[in-house]
C-alpha positions as CSV (number, residue, x, y, z in Angstrom):
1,X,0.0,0.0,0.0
2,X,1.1,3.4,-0.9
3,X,1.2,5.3,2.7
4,X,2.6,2.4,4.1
5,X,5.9,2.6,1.6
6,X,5.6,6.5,1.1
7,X,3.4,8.7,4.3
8,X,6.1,10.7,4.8
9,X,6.3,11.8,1.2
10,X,2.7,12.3,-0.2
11,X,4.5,14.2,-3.2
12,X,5.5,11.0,-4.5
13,X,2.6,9.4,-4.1
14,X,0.7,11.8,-6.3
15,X,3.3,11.1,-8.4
16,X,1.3,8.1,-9.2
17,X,-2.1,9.9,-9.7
18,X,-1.0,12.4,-12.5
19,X,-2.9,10.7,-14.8
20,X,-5.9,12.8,-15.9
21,X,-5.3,15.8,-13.8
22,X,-4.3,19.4,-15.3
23,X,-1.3,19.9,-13.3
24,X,2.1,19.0,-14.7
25,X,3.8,18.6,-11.5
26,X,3.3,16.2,-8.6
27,X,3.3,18.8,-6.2
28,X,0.8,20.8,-7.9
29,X,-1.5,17.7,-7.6
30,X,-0.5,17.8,-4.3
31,X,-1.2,21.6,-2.9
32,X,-4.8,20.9,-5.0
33,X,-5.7,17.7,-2.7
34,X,-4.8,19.4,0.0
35,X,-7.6,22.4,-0.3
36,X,-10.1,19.2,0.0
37,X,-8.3,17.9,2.9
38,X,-5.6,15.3,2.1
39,X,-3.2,14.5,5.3
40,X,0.1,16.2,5.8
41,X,2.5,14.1,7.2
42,X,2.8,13.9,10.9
43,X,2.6,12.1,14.1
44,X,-1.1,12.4,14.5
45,X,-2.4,11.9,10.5
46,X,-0.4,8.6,11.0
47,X,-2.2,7.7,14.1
48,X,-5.3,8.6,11.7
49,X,-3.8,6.2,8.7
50,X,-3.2,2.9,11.4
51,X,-6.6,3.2,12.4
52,X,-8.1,3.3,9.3
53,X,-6.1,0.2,8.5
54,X,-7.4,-1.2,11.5
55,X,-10.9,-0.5,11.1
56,X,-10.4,-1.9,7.3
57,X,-11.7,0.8,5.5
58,X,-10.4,0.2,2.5
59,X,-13.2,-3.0,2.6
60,X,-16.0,-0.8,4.0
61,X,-15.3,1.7,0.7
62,X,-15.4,-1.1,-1.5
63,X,-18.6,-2.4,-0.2
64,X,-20.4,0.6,-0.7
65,X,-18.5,1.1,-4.6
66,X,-19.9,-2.0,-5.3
67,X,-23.5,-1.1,-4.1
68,X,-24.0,2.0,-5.3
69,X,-22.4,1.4,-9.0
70,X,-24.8,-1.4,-9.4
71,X,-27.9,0.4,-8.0
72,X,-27.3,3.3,-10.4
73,X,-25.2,1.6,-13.3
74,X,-22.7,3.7,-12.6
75,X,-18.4,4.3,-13.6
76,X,-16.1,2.0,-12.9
77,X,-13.7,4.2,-11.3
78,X,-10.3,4.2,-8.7
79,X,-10.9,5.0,-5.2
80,X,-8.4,6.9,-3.0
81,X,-8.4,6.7,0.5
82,X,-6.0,9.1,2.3
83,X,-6.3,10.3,6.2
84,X,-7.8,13.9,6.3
85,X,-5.7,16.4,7.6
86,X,-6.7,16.6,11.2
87,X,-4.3,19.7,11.8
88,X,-7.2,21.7,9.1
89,X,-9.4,22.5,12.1
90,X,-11.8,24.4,9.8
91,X,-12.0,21.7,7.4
92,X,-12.4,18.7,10.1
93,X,-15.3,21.1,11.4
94,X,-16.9,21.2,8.4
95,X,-17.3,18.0,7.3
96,X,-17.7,16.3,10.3
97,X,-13.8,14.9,10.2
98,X,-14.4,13.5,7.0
99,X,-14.1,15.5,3.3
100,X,-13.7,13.8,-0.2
101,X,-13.8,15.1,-3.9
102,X,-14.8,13.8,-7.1
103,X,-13.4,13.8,-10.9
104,X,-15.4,12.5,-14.0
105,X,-12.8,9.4,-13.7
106,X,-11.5,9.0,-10.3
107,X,-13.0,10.1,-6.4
108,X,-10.8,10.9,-3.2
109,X,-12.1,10.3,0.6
110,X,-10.1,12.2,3.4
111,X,-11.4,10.3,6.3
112,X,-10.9,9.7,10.2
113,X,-11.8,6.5,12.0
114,X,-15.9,7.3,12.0
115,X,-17.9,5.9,14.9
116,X,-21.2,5.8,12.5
117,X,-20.3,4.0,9.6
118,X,-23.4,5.8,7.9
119,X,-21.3,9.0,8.1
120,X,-19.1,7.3,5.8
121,X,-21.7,6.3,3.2
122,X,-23.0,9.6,2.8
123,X,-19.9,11.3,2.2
124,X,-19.3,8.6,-0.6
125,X,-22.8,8.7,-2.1
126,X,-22.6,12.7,-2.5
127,X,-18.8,12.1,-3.6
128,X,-20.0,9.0,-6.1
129,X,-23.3,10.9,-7.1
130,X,-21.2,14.0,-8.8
131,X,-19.2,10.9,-10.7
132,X,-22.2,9.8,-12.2
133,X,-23.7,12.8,-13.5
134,X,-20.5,14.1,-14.7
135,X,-20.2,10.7,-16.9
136,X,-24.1,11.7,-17.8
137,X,-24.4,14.5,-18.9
138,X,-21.5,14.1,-21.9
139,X,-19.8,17.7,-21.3
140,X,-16.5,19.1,-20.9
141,X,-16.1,19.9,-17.2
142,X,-14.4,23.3,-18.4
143,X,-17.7,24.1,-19.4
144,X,-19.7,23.8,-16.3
145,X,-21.6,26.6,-15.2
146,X,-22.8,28.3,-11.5
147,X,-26.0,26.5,-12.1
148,X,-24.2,23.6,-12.9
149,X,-22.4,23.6,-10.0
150,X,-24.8,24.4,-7.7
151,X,-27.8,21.9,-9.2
152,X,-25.0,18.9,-8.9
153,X,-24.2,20.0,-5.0
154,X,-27.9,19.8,-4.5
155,X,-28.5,17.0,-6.4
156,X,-25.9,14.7,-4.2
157,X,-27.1,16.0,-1.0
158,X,-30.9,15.2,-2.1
159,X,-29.6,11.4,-2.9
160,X,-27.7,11.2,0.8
161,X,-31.5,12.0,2.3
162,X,-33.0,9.1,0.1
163,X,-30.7,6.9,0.8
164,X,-29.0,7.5,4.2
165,X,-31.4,9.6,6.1
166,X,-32.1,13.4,6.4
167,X,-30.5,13.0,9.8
168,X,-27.2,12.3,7.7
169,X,-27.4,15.5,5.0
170,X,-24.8,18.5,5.0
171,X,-25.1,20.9,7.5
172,X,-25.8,23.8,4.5
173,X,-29.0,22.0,3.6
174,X,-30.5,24.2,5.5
175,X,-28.2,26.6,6.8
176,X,-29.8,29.4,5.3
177,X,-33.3,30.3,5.6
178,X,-35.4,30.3,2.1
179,X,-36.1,34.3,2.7
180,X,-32.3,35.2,2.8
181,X,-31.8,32.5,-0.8
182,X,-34.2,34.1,-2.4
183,X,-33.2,37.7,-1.6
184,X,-29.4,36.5,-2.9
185,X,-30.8,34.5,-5.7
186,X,-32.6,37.7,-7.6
187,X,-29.8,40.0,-6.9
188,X,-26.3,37.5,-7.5
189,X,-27.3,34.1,-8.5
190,X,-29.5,34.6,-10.9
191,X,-27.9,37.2,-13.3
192,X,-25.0,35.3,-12.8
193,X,-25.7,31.6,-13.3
194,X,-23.8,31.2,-17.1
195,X,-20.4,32.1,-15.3
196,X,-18.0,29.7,-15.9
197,X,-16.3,27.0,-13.3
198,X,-12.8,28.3,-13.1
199,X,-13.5,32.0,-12.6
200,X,-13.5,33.5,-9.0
201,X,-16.9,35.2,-9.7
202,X,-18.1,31.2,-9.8
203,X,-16.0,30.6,-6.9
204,X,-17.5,33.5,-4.6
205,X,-21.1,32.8,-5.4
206,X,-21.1,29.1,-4.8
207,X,-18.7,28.4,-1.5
208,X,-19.8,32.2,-0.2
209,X,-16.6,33.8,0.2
210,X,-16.1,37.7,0.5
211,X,-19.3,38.9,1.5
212,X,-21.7,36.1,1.0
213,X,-22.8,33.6,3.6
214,X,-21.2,30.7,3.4
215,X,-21.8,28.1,1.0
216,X,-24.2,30.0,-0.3
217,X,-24.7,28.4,-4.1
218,X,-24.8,24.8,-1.9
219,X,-27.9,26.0,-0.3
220,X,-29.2,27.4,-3.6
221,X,-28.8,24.5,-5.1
222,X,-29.9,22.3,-2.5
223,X,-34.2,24.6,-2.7
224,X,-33.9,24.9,-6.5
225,X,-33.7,20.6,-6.5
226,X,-36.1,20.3,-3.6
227,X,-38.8,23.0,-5.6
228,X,-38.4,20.7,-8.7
229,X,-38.3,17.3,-7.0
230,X,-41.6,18.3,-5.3
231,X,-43.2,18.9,-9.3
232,X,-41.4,16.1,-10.5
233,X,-41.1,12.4,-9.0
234,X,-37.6,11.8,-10.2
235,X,-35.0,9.1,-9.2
236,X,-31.5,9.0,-8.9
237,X,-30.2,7.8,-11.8
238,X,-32.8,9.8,-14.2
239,X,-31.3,12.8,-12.4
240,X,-27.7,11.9,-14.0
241,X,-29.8,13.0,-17.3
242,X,-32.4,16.2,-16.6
243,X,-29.8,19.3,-17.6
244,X,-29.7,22.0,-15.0
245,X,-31.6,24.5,-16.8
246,X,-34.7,22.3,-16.1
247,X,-34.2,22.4,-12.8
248,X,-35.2,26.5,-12.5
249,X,-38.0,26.7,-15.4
250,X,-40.9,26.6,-12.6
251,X,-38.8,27.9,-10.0
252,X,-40.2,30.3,-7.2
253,X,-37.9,32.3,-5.4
């Protein structure tokens, strides 16, 4: 196994995940995973990394791959499974000491040793549901928009409700009341939903940096799925398909 041979140098072992990312450099790839929560090397990440091991949740991860690809004919795609960096305070806050991201051909989990194993599966079914539709919907991910964005977020939390429990959604599901959306939606979102993924602008809107509350295009996105999931009785796998202008064509905020 990789962290067993190489912990102390994650550099190297993103040396073996350049394939299909941007970045030239293993560090690069590196600094990038770390924003989302890979470890950095130290005393207590390795504690982090044994107990993983011990708890074998490399098995557990591959159990729920195995479930979830079959019940919605998903990707056959790699895995990773590095400790989260328990030093990012902010970031172990946030996700409840776990943290993950998705590509259209591979999906990271930054975890700690969970006590309820149903933590775990809804980290991956949000992580695993952003695989599928980004296989689905047969685009460039360059050419993803703010609506984009903020549909898939709300999509993947809606599919954690069905199939973990409300009990396990994000914290933002709800964080901000409908009112305060709506208000942001007519004067930021919605002039501003064709901005493209890698600009700040995109950026600002959908985590809620500078002056906007935080995570603010999550929660969007999260009301604009629940308003059209309560017109239309959709499941999981058709929503890999609907585009995300369909999503705000009858939408009342």
């Amino acid at each position: 196994m990789w962290l067993d041979r190489q912990f102390e140098n994650p550099v190297r072992i993103c040396n073996s995940l350049m394939q299909g990312f941007e970045e030239k450099h293993p560090r690069a790839v590196y600094h990038q995973l770390l924003k989302f929560g890979m470890y950095k090397p130290n005393r207590s990440n390795w504690e982090v990394y044994k107990k993983l091991k011990e708890n074998n949740i490399w098995q557990t991860v591959d159990k729920l791959f195995k479930k979830y690809q079959a019940q919605w004919k998903g990707p056959d795609i790699p895995v990773y499974i590095f400790p989260l960096d328990t030093s990012n305070k902010q970031l172990v806050k946030a996700g409840n000491s776990k943290s993950g991201v998705s590509f259209k051909d591979k999906l990271f989990l930054f975890l700690t040793p969970l006590e309820d194993e149903k933590e775990l599966e809804a980290l991956f079914v949000h992580e695993y549901h952003h695989v599928c539709r980004m296989n689905k919907q047969k685009r460039e991910i360059s050419d993803y928009t703010l609506l984009d964005s903020m549909v898939m977020e709300g999509l993947a939390e809606h599919a954690v409700g069905k199939n973990c429990g409300k009990q396990y959604q994000a914290k933002w599901c709800d964080s901000i009341p409908v009112e305060e959306i709506a208000r942001y939606w007519r004067k930021d979102l919605a002039p501003n939903l064709s901005v493209k993924k890698d600009t700040r602008l995109h950026d600002e809107l959908l985590f809620g940096l500078a002056t906007y509350p935080k995570l603010l295009g999550y929660a969007a996105g999260f009301e604009i799925v629940k308003q059209y999931k309560r017109r239309e009785n959709i499941s999981d796998k058709a929503s890999f398909l609907v585009p995300a202008t369909e999503f705000i064509k009858s939408l009342n905020l």
